[in-house]
MDTraj code that builds the backbone (N, CA, C; nanometers):
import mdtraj as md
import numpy as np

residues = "UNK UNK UNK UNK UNK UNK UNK UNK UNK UNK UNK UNK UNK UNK UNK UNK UNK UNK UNK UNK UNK UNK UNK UNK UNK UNK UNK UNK UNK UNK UNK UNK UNK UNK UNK UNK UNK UNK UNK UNK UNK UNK UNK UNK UNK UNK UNK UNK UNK UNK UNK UNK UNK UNK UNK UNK UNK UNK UNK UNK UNK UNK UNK UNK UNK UNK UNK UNK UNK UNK UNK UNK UNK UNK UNK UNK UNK UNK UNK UNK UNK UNK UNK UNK UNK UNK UNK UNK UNK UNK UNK UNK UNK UNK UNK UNK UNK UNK UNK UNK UNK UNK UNK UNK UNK UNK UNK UNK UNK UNK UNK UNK UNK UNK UNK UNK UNK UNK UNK UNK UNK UNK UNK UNK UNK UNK UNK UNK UNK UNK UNK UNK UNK UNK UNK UNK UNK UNK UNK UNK UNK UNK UNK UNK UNK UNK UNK UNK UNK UNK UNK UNK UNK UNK UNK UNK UNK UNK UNK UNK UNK UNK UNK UNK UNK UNK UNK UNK UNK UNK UNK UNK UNK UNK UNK UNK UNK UNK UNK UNK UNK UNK UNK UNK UNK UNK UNK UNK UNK UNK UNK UNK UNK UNK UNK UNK UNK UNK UNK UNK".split()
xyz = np.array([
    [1.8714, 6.9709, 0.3408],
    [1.9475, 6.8626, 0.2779],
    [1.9374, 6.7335, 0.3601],
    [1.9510, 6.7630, 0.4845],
    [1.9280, 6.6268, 0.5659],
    [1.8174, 6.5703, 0.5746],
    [1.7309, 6.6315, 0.5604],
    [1.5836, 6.6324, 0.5492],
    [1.5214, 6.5167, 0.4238],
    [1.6203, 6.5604, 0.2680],
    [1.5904, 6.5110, 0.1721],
    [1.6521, 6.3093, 0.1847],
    [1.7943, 6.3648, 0.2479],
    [1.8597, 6.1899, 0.2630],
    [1.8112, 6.1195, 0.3738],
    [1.7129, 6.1641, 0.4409],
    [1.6306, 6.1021, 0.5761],
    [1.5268, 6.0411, 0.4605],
    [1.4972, 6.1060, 0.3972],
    [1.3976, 6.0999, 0.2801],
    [1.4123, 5.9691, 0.2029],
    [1.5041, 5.9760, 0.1730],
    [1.5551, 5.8805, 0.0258],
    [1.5950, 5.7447, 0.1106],
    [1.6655, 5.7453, 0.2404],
    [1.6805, 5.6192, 0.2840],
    [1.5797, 5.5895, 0.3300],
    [1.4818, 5.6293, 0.3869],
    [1.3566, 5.5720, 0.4292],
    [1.2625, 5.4915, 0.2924],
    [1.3030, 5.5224, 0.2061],
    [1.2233, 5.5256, 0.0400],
    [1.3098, 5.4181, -0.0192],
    [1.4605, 5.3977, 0.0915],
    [1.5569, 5.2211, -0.0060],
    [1.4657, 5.1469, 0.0957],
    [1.4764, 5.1643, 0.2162],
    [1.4732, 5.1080, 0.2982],
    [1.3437, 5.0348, 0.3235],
    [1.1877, 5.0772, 0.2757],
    [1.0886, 5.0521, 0.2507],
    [1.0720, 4.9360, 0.1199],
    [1.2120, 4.9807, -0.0030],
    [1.2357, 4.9250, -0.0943],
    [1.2763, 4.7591, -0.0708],
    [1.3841, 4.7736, 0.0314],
    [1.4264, 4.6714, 0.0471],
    [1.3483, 4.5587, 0.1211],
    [1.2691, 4.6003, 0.2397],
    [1.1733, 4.5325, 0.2831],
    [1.0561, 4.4736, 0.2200],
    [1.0134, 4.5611, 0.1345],
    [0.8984, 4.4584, 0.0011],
    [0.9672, 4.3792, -0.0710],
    [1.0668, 4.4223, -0.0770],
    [1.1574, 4.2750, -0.1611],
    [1.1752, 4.1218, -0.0819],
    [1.2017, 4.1740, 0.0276],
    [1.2228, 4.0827, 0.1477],
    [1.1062, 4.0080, 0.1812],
    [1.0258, 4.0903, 0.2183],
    [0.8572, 3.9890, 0.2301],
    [0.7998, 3.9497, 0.1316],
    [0.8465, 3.9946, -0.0025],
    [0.7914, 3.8907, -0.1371],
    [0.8913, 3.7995, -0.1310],
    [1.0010, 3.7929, -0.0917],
    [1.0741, 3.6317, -0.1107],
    [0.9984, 3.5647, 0.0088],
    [1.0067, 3.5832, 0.0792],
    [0.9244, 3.5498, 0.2155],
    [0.8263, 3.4950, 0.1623],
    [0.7579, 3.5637, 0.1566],
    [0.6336, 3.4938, 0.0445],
    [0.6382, 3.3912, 0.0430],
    [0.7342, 3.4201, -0.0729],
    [0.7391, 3.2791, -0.2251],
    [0.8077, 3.1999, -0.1206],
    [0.8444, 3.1663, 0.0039],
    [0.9360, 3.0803, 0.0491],
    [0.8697, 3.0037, 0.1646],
    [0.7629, 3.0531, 0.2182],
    [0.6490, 3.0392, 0.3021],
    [0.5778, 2.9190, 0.3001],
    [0.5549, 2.8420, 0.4292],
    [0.4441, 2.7211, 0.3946],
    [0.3129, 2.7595, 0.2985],
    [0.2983, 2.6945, 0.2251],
    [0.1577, 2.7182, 0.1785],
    [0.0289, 2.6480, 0.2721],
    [-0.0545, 2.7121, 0.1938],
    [-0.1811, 2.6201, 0.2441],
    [-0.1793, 2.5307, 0.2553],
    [-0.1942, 2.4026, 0.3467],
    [-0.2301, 2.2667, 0.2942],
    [-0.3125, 2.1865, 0.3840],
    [-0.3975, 2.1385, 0.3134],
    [-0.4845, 2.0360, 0.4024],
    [-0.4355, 1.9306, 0.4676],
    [-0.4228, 1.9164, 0.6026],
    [-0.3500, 1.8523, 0.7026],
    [-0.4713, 1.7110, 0.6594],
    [-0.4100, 1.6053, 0.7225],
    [-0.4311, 1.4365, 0.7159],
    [-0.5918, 1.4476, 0.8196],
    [-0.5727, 1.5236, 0.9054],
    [-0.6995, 1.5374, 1.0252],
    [-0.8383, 1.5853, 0.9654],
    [-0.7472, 1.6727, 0.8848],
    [-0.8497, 1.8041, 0.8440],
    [-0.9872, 1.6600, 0.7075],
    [-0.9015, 1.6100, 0.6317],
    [-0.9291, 1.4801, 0.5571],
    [-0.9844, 1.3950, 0.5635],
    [-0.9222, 1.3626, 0.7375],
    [-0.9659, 1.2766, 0.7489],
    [-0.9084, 1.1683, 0.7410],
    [-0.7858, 1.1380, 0.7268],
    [-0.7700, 1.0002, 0.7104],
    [-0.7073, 0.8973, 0.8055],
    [-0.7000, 0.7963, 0.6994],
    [-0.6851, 0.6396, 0.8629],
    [-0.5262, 0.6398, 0.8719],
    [-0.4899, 0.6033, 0.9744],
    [-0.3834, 0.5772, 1.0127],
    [-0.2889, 0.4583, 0.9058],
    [-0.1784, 0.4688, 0.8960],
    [-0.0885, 0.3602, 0.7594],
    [-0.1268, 0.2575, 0.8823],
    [-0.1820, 0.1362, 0.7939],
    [-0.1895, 0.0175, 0.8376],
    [-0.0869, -0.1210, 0.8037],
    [0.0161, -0.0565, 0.7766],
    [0.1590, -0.1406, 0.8390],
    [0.2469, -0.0476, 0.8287],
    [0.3748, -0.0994, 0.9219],
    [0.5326, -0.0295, 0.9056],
    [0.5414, 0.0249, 0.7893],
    [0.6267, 0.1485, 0.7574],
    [0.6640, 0.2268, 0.6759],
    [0.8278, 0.2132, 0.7045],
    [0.8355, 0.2999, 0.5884],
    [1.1032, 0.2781, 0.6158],
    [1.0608, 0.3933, 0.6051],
    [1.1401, 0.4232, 0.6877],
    [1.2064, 0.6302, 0.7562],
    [1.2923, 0.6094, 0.6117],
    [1.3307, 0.7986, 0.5961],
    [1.4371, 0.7931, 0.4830],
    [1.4284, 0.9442, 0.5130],
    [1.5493, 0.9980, 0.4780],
    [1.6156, 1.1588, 0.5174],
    [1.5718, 1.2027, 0.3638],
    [1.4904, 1.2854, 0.3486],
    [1.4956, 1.4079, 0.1946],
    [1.6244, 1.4076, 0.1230],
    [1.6436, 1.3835, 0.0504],
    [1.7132, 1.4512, -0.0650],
    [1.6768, 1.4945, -0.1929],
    [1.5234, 1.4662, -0.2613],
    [1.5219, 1.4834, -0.3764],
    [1.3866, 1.5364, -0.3168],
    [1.3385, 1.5689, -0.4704],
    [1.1768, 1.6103, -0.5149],
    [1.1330, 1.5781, -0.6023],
    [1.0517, 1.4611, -0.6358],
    [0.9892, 1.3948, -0.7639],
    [0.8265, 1.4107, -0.7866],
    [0.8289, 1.4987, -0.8919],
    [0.6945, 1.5287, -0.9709],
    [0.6683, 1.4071, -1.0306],
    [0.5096, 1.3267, -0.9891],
    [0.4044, 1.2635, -1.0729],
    [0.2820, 1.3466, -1.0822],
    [0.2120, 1.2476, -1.1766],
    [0.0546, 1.3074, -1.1979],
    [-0.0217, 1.1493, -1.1397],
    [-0.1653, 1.2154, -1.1147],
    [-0.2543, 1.0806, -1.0886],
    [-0.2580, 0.9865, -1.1861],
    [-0.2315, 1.0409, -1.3362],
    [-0.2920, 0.9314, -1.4548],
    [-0.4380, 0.9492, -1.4695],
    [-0.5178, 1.0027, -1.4077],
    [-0.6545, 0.9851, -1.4419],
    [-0.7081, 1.1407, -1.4391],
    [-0.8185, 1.1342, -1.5087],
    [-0.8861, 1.2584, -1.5391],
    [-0.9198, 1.3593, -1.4027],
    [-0.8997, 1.5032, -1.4390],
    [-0.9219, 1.5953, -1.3426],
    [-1.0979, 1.5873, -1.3152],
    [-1.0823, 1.6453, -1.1823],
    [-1.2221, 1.6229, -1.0960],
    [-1.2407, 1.7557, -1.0861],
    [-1.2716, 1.8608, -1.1208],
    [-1.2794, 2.0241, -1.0396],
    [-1.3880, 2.0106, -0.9333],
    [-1.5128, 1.9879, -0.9903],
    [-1.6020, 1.9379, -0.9005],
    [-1.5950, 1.8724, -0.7773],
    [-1.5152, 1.7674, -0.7502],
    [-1.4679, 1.6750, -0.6532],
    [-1.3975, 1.7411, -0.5332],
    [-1.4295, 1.7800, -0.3780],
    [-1.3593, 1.8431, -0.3015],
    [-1.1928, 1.7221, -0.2913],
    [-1.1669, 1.8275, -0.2526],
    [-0.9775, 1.7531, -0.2253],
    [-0.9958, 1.6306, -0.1297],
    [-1.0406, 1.6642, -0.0331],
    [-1.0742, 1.5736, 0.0994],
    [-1.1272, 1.4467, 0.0436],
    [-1.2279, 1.4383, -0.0690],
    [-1.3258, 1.3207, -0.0952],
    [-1.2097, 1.2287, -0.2102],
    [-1.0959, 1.3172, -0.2864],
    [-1.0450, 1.2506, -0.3299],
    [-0.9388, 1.1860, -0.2844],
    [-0.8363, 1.2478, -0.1716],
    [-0.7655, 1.1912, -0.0987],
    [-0.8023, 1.0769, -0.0112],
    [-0.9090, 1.0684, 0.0279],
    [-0.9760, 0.9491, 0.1016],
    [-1.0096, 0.8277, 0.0226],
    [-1.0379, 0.8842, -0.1520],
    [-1.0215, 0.7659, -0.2116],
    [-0.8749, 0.7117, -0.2570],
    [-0.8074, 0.8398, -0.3023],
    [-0.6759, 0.7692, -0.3194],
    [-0.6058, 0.6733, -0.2307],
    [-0.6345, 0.7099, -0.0925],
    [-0.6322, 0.6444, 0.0534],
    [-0.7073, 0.4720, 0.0406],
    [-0.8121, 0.4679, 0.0398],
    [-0.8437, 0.3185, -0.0044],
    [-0.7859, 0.2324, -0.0904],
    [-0.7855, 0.3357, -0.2129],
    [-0.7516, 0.2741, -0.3183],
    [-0.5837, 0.2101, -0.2896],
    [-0.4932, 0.3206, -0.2105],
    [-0.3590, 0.2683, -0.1874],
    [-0.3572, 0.1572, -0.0032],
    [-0.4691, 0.1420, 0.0395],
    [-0.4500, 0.0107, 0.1258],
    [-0.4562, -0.1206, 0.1512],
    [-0.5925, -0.0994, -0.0583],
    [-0.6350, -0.2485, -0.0579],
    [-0.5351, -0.2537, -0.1733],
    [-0.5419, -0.4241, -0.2201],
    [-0.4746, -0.4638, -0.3568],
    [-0.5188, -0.4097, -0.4397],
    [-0.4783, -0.3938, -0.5543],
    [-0.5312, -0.3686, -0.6895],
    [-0.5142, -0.3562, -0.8055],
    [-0.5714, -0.3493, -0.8990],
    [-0.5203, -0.3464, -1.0233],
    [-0.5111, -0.1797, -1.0956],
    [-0.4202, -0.1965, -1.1628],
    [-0.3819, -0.0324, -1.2278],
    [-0.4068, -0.0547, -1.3394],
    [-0.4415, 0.1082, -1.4181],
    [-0.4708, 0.1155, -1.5419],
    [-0.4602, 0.0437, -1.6498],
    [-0.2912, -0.0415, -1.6707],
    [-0.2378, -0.0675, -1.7131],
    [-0.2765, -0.2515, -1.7270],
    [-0.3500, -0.2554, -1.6446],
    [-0.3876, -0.4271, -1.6025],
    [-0.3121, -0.4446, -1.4855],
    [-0.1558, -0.3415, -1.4545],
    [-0.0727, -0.4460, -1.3419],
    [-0.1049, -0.4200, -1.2122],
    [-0.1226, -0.5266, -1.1395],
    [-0.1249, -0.5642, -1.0138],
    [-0.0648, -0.5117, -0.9273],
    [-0.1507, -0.4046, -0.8285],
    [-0.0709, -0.3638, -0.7194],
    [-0.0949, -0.4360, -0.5850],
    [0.0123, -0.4302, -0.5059],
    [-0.0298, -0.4707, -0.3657],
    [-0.0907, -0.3745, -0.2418],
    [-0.1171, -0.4073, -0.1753],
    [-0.1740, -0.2960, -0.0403],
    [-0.0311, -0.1870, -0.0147],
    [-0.0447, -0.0935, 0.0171],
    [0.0387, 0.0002, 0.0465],
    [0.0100, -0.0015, 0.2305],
    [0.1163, 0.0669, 0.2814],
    [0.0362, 0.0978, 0.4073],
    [-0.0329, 0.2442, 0.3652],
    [-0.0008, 0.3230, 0.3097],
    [-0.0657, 0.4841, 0.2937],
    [-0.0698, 0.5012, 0.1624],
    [-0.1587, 0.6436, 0.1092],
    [-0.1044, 0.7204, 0.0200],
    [0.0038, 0.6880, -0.0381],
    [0.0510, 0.7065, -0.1346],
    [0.2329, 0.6457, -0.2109],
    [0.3050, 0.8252, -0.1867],
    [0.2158, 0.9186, -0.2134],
    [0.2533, 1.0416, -0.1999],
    [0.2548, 1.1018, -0.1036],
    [0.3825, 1.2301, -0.0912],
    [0.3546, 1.2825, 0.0334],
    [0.2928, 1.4679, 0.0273],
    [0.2045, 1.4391, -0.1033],
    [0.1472, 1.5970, -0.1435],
    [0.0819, 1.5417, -0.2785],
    [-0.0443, 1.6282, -0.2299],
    [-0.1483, 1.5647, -0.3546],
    [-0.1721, 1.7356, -0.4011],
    [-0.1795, 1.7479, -0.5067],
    [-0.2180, 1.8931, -0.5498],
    [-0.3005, 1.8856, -0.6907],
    [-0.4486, 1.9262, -0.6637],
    [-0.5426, 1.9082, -0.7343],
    [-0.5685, 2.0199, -0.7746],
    [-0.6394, 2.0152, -0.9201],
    [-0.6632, 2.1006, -1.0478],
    [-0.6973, 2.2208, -0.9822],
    [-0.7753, 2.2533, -0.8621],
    [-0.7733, 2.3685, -0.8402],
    [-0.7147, 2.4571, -0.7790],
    [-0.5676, 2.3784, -0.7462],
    [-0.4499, 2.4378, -0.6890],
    [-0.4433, 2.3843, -0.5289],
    [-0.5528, 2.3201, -0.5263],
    [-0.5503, 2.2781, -0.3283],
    [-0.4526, 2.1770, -0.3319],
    [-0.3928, 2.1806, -0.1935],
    [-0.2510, 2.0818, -0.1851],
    [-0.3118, 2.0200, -0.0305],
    [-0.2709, 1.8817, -0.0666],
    [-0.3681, 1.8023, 0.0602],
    [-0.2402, 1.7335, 0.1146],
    [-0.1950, 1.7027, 0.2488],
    [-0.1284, 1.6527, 0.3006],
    [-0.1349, 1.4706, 0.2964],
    [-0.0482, 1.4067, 0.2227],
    [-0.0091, 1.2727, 0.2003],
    [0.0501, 1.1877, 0.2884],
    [0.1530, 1.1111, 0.2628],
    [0.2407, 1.0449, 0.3512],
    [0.3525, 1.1237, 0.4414],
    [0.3271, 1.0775, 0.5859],
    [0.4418, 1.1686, 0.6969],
    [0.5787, 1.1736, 0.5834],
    [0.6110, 1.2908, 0.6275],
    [0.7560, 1.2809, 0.5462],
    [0.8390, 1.2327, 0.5869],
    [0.8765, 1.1945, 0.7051],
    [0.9479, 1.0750, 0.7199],
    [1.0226, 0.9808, 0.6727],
    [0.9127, 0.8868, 0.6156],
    [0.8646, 0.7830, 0.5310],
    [0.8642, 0.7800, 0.3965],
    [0.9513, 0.6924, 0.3557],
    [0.9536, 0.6889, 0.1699],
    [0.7863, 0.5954, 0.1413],
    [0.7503, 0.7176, 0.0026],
    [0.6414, 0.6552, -0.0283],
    [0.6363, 0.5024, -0.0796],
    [0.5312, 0.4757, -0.2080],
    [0.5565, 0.3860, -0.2732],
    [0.5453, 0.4004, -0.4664],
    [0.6055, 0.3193, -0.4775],
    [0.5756, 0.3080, -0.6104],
    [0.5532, 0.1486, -0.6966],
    [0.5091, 0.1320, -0.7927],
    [0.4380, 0.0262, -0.8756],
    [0.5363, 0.0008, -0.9908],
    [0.6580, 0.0609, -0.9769],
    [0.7600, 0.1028, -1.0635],
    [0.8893, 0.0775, -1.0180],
    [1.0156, 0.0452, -1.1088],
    [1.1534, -0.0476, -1.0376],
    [1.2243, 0.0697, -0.9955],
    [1.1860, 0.1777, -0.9696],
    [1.2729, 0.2578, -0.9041],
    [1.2429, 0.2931, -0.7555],
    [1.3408, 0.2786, -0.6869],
    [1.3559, 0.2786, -0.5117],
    [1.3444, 0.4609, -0.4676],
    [1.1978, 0.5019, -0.4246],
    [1.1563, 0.6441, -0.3985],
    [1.2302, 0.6800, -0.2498],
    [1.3287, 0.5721, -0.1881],
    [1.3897, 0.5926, -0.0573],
    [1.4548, 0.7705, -0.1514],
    [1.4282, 0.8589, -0.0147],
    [1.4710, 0.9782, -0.0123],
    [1.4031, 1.0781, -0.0910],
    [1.3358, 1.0348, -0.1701],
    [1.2571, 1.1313, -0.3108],
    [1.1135, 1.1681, -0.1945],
    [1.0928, 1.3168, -0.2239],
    [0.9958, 1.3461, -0.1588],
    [0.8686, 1.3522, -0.2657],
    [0.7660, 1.2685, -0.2591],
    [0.6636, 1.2339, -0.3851],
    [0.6093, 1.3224, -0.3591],
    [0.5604, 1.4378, -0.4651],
    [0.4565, 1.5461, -0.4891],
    [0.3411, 1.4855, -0.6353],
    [0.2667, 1.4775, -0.6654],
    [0.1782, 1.3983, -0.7287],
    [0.0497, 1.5683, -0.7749],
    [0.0442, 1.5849, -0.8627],
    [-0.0974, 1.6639, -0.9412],
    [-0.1964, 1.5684, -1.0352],
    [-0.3284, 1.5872, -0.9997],
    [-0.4274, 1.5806, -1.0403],
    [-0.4415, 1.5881, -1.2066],
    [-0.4214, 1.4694, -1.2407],
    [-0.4470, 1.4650, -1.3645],
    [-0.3961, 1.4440, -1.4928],
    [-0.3999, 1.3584, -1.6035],
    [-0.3812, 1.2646, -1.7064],
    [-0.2747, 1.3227, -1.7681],
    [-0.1311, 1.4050, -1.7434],
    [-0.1081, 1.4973, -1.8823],
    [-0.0421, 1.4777, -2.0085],
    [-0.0936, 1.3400, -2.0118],
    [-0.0657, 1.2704, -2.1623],
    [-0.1512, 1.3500, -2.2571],
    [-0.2637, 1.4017, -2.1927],
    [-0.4231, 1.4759, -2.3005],
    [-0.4438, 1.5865, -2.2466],
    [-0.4199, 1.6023, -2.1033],
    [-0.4794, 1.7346, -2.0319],
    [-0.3789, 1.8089, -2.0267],
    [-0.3797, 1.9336, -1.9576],
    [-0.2837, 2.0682, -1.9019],
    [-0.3013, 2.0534, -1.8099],
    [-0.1955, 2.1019, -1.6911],
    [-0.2539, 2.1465, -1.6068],
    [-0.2509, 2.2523, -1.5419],
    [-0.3787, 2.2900, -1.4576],
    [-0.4303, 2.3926, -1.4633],
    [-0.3152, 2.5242, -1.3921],
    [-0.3494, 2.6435, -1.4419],
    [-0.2302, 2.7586, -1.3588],
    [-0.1993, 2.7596, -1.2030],
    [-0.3591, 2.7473, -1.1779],
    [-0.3651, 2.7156, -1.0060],
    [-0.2741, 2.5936, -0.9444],
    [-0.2595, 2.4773, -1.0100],
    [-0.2363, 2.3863, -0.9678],
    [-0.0327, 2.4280, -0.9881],
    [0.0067, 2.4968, -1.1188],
    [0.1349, 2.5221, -1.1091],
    [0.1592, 2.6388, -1.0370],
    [0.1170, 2.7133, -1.0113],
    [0.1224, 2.8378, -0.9084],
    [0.1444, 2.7538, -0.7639],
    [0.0477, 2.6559, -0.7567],
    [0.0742, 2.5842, -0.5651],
    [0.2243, 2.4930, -0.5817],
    [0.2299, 2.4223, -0.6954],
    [0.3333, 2.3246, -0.7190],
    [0.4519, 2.4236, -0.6996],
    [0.5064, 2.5311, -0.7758],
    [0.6094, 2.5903, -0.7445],
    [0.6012, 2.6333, -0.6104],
    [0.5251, 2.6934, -0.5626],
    [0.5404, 2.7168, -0.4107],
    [0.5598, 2.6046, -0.3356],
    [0.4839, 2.5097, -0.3573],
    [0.5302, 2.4091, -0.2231],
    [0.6623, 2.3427, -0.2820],
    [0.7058, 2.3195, -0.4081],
    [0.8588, 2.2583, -0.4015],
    [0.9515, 2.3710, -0.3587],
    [0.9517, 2.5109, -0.3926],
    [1.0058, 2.6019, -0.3193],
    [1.0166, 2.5988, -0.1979],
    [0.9167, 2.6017, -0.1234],
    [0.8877, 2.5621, 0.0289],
    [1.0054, 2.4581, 0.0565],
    [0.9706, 2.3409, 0.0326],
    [1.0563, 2.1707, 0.0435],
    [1.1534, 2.2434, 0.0485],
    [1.2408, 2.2351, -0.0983],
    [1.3950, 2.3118, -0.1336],
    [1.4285, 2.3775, -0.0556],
    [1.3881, 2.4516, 0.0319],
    [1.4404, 2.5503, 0.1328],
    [1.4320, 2.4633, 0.2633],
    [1.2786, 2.3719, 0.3382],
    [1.3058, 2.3565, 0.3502],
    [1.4312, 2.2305, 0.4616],
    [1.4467, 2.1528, 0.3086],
    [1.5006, 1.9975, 0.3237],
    [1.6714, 2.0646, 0.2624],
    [1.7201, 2.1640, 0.2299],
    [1.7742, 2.2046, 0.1658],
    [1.8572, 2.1322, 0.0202],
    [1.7695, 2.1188, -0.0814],
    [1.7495, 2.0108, -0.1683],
    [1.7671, 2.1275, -0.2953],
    [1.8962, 2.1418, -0.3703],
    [1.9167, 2.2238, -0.5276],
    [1.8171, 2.1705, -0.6166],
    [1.7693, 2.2616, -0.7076],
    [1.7008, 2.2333, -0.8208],
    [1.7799, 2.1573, -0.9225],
    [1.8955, 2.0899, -0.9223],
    [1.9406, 1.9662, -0.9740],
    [1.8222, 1.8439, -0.9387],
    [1.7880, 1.8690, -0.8112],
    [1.7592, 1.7370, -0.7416],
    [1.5927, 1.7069, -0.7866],
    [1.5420, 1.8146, -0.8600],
    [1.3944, 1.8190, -0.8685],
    [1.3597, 1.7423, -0.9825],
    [1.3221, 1.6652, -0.9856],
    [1.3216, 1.5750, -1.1261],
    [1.1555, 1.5176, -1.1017],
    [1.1442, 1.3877, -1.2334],
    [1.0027, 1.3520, -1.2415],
    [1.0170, 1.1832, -1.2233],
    [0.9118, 1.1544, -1.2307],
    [0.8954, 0.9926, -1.2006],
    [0.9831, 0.9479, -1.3124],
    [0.9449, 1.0210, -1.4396],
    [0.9732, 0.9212, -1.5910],
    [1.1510, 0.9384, -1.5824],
    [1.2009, 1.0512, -1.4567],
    [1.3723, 1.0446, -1.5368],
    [1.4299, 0.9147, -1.4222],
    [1.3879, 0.8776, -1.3203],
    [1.3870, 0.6932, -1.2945],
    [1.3203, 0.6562, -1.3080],
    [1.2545, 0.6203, -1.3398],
    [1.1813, 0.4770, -1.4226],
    [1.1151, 0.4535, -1.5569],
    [1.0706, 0.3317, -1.6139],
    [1.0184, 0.3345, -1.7723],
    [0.8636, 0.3481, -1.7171],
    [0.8372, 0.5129, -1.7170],
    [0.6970, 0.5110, -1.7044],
    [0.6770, 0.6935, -1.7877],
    [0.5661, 0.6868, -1.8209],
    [0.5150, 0.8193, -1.8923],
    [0.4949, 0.9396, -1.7752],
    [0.4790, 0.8771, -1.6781],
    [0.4660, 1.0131, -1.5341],
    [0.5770, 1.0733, -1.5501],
    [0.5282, 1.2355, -1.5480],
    [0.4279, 1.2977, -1.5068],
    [0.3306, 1.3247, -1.6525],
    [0.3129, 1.2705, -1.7266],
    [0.2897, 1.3040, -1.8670],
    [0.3690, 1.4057, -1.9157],
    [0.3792, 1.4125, -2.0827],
    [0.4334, 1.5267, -2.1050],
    [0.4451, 1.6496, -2.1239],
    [0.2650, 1.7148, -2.0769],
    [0.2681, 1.8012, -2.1110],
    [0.2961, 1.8685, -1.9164],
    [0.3140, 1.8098, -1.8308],
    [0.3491, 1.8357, -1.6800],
    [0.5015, 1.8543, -1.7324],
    [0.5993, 1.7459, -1.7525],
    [0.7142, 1.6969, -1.7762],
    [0.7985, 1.8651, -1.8757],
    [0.6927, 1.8887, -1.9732],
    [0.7972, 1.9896, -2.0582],
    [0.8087, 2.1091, -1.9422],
    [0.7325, 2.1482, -1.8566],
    [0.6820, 2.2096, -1.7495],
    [0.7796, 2.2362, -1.6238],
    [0.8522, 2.1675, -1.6326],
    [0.9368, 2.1230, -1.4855],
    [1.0185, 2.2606, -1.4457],
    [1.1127, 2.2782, -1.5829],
    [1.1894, 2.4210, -1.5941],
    [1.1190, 2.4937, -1.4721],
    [0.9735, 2.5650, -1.4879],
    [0.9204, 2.6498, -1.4519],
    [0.9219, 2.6481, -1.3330],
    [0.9279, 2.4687, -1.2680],
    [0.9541, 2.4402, -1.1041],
    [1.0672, 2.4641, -1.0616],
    [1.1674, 2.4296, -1.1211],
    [1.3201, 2.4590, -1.0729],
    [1.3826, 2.6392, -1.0599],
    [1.3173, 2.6702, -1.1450],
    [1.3163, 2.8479, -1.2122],
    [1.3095, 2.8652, -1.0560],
    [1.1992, 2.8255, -0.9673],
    [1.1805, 2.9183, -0.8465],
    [1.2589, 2.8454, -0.7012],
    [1.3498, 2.7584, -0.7041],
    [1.4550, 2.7467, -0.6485],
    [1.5691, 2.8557, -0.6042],
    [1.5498, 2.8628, -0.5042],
    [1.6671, 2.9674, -0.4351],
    [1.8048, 2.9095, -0.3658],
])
top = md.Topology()
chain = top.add_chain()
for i, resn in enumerate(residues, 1):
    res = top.add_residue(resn, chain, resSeq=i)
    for name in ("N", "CA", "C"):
        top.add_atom(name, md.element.get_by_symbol(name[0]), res)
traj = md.Trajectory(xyz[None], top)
């Protein structure tokens, strides 16, 4: 008889530990391509510090690259956010010092390291990103999907954040719920649920 309940607790107890290292898991840094690994230049002016409180999903606006390594596109997003320029839209942006984002996560699920978190990104838009931690995916989703890989990394790394900046899935929202803009498109946007779902 003792034999059998040596048995059976060894058999919760095994139970309980796979439960434990799958939250673990899901709660775990992910992969991500560090700024070095990239490659990229140092922010070429002052940035404003700002403490986490939120998590705001955008998309790039422009068509997915699968082809395109992560590294070659972050280095352009990188130019593209130091010089002036003009956006899709015709409007006029100014030089950024960095990246506007602080997590780029492209169609094939790779997540590339953005702006120090520190530092509030930027935006081209009347809403003030002081405290919003910018996460940004690869791609248009006014026309496109995006891809499983890319929502499989997205829930993990805002999971990650949420735990940990300790930030409720109240706080996880998208570009379009401050400001008058279509980001993250809508087919990212109907999507969000699925990010907050894995909030602990």
């Amino acid at each position: 008889m003792k034999r059998i309940f040596s048995l059976l607790a060894a058999l919760s107890l095994t139970a309980c530990t796979t439960q434990s290292d799958s939250e673990t898991t899901t709660l775990s840094k992910p992969n991500i391509l560090s700024r070095s690994e990239w490659n990229a230049h140092p922010p070429n002016s002052p940035m404003k510090k700002h403490t986490a409180r939120f998590i705001t999903i955008h998309h790039t606006a422009t068509l997915q690259k699968p082809a395109v390594t992560l590294g070659e596109k972050l280095r352009n997003l990188q130019t593209f956010s130091q010089n002036a320029g003009t956006l899709a839209g015709g409007k006029s942006k100014p030089p950024w010092p960095d990246v506007p984002y602080h997590f780029y996560i492209d169609c094939n699920g790779d997540i590339g390291e953005g702006r120090d978190l520190a530092f509030a990104g930027d935006t081209n838009t009347e809403y003030d990103p002081t405290g919003h931690l910018l996460v940004t995916l690869e791609g248009n989703f006014e026309v496109e999907q995006p891809t499983e890989a890319q929502m499989k990394s997205t829930r993990k790394l805002v999971a990650w954040l949420a735990k940990r900046y300790k930030i409720p899935a109240a706080k996880i929202a998208s570009h379009k719920d401050y400001a008058r803009t279509a980001c993250p498109g809508k087919n990212l946007y109907n999507r969000l649920d699925e990010i907050r779902d894995h909030i602990h």
